[in-house]
N, C-alpha and C positions, 0 to 999 in steps of 0.2 A: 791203928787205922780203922778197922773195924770197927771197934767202939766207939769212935769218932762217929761215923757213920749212923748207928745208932742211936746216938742223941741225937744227932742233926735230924734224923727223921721223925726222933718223938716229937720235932716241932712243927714240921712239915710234912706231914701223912703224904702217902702215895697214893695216888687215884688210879685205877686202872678202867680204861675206857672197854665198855661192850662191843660186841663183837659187830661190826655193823656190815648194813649189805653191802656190795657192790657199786661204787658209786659210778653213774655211767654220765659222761659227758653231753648235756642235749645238744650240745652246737655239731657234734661228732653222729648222732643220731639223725641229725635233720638234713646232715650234708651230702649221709650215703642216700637219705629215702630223697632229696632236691636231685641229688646224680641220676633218679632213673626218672627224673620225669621230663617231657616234652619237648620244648627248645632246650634245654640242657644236654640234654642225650645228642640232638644234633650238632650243638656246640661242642660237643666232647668227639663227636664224629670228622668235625669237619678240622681239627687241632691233630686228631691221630693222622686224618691224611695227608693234612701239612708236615707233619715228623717223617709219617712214609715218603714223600717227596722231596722233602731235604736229606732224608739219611741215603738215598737212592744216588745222591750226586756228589760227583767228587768236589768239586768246586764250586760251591754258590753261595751269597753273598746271603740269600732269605735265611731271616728265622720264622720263629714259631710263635713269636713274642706276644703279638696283634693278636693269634686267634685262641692266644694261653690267655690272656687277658679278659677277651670278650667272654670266654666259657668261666674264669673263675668269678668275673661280675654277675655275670647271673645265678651263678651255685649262690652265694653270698647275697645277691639281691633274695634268691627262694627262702634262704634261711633266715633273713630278719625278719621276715613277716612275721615265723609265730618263735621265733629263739627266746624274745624276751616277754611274752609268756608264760613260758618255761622255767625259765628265772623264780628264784627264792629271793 
């Protein structure tokens, strides 16, 4: 088996790739620095106080859906602007 092995590789060398940085995500970059700015922060304001007010009740019919919604279109509106950019 071994020597099997050996020939097969004198045909087809092994490459081993260098050590490379850290690849970081821009779309994941753009999303934390779009969550702390303007309307977004208040979008993300007014969606927690919707969760505080439905988790406060035994029985109610509201979700969170509408203002989960509104606050993840505009995180995603902020980040297309410059995502693809960014892009290789």
């Amino acid at each position: 088996m071994m020597a099997a092995r050996k020939w097969f590789s004198s045909f087809f060398p092994s490459v081993k790739a260098q050590e490379e940085e850290d690849i970081v995500d821009p779309q994941t970059v753009l999303r934390e620095k779009c969550a702390q700015q303007g309307h977004t922060t208040q979008l993300w304001d007014k969606y927690q106080a919707c969760n505080e007010r439905v988790s406060g009740r035994s029985q109610t019919t509201e979700t969170c859906v509408e203002e989960l919604f509104d606050y993840l279109h505009e995180l995603d509106h902020c980040v297309t602007k410059t995502l693809f950019s960014k892009l290789k």
